[in-house]
C-alpha positions in Angstrom: 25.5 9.8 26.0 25.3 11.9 28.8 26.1 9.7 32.5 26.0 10.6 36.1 29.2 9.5 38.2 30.3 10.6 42.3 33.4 13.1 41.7 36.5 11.4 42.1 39.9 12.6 42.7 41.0 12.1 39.5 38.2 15.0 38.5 39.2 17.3 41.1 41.6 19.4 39.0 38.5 20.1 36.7 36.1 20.7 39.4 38.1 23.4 40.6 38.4 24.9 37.7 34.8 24.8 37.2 33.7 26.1 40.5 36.4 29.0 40.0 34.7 30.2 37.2 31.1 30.2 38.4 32.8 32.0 41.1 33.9 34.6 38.7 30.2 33.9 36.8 28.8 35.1 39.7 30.2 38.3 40.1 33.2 37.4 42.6 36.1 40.0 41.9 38.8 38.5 44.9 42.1 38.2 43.1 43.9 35.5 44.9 44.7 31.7 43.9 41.9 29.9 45.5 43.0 26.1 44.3 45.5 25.6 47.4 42.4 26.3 49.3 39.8 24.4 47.6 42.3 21.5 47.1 43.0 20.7 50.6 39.0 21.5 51.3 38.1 19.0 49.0 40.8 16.1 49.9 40.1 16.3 53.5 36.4 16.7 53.0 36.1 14.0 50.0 38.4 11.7 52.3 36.1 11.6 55.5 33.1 11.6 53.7 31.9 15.4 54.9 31.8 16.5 50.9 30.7 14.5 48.3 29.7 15.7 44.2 28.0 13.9 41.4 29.2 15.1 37.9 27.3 14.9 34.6 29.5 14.0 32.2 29.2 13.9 28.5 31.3 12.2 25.7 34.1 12.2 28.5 33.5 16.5 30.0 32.4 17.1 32.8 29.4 19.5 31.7 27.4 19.8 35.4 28.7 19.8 38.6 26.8 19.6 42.3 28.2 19.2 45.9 27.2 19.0 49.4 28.9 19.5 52.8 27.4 18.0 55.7 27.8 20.1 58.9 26.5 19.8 62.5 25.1 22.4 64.6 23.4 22.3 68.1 20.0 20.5 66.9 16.9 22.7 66.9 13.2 22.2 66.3 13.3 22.5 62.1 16.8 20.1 62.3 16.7 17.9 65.4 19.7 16.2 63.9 21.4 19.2 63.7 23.3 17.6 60.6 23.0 20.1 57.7 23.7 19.7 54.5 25.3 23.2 52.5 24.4 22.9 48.6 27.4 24.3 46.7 29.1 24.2 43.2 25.7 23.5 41.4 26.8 24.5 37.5 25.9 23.4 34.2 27.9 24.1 31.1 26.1 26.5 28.9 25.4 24.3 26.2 23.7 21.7 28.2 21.1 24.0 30.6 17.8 23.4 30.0 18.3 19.7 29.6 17.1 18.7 33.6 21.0 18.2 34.5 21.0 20.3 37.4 18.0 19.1 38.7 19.3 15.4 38.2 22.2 16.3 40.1 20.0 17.9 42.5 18.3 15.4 43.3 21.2 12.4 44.1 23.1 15.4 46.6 20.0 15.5 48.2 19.8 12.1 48.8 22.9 11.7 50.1 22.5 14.3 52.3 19.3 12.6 53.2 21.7 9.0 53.8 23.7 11.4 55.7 20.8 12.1 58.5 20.8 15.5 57.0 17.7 17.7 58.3 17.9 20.1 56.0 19.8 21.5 53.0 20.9 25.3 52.7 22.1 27.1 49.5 22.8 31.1 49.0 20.9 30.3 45.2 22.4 32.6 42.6 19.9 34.6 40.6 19.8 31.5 37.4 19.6 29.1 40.4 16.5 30.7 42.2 13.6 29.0 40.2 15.5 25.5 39.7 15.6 25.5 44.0 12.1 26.7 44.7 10.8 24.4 41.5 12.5 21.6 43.8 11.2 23.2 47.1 13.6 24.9 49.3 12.0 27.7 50.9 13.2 31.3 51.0 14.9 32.3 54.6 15.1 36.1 54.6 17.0 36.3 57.8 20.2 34.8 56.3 23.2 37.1 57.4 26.9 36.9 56.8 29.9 38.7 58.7 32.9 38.7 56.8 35.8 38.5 59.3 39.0 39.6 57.5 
């Protein structure tokens, strides 16, 4: 029986482990340990409420993983609120795609985010994730740029 739960510290030595490996999925080739990193991200993040995840879980396995960080930026006309909510670490196991999991999970980050006063919700989609976003409808912006400063 699959079940939907909020992340909880207790998963957070999974999660990492998860969102490592769609890291790697996803072509990343860095070769340094990322858990100190994401560790103190996500227990300073989870504690003041700035992150939150929902986890599908089945027979007692995490099998799909979401999460959103809300952000603020000067407000402007699309975001007034200028609260933002950044879509990360959306992954299903792959046995269970195809089965509406990521869109389930979807759908409850975006609400929070949404709870949050969010105005809108940004991902960097991977290729897999492109259709399951626009299906949902989040709009393509061709103008997003990065600069990489180290």
């Amino acid at each position: 029986m699959l079940e939907y739960r909020r992340m909880e510290e207790k998963d957070l030595e999974v999660f990492m482990d998860i969102r490592i490996g769609q890291l790697r999925e996803e072509g990343a080739t860095e070769d340094i340990d990322l858990k100190p990193y994401l560790r103190d991200y996500y227990e300073r993040h989870m504690k003041d409420g700035t992150f939150v995840s929902w986890l599908a879980v089945d027979d007692g396995k995490i099998v799909g993983t979401s999460g959103m960080s809300f952000v603020e930026k000067p407000p402007y006309f699309s975001c007034p609120s200028g609260k933002i909510g950044l879509l990360s670490s959306m992954f299903t196991a792959p046995d269970h795609r195809r089965m509406g999991i990521a869109k389930e999970l979807l759908k409850r980050v975006t609400d929070d985010a949404r709870d949050y006063g969010c105005g809108c919700v940004q991902i960097t989609a991977s290729d897999m994730g492109v259709l399951l976003y626009t299906d949902f409808g989040f709009k393509k912006n061709g103008n997003f740029m990065q600069y990489n400063l180290r």
